[in-house]
C-alpha positions as CSV (number, residue, x, y, z in Angstrom):
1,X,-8.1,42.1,-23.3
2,X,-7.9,38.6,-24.3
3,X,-4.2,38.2,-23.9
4,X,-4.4,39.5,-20.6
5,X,-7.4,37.1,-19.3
6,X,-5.5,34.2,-21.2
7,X,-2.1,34.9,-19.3
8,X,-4.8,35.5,-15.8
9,X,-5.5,32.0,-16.7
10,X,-2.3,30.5,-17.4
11,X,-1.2,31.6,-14.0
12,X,-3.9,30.3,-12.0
13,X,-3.5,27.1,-13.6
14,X,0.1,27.3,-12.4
15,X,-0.8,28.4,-9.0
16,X,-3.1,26.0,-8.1
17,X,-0.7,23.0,-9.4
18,X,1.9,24.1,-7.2
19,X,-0.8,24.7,-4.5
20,X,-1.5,20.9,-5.2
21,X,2.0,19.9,-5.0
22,X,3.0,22.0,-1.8
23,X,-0.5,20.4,0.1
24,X,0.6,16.8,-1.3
25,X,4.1,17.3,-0.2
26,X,3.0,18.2,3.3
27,X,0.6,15.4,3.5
28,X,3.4,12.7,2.6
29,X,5.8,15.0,5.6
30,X,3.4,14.1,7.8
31,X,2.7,10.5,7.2
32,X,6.5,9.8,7.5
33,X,6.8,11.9,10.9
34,X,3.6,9.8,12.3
35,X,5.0,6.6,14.0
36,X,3.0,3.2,13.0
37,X,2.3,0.2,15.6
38,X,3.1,-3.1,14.2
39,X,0.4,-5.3,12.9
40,X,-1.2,-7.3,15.3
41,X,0.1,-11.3,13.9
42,X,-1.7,-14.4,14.6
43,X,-0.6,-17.6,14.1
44,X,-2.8,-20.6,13.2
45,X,-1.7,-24.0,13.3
46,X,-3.7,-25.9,10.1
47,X,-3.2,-30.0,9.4
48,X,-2.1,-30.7,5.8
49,X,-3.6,-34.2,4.5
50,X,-1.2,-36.3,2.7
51,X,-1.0,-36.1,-1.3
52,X,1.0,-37.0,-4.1
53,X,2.4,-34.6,-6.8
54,X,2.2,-34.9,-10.2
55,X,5.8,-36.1,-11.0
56,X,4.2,-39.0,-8.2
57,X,6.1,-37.9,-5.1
58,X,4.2,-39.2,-2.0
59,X,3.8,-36.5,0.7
60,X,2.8,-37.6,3.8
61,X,0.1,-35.3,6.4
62,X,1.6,-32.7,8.4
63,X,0.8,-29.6,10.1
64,X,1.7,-26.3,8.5
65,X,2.0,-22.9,10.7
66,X,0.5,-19.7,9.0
67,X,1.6,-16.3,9.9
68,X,-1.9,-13.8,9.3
69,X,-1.1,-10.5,10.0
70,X,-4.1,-8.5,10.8
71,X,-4.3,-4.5,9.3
């Protein structure tokens, strides 16, 4: 009797993993298939003051463009 419930066990173990990997398959199938819009992109214009770096190159102010892309 107990070998019988053990191997009963063993097998629904087994079933429900491949269970689990048919539903996760499907899932991923289904993501791929589903076509995505582009992110929305915005682009924001910010003023950089001037510095120095710290081998003592002078950089002077100018205005950097960032790309922020929105999910």
């Amino acid at each position: 009797m107990k070998k019988l419930q053990s191997a009963a066990y063993k097998a629904g173990i087994t079933n429900g993993k491949a269970a689990e990997v048919r539903s996760r398959y499907h899932q991923e199938e289904e993501a791929k298939a589903l076509p995505r819009p582009p992110l929305p992109k915005r682009y924001y214009r910010m003023p950089v003051e001037g510095y120095t770096t710290s081998d003592g190159v002078k950089v002077e102010g100018h205005t950097v463009t960032v790309e922020v892309v929105q999910p």
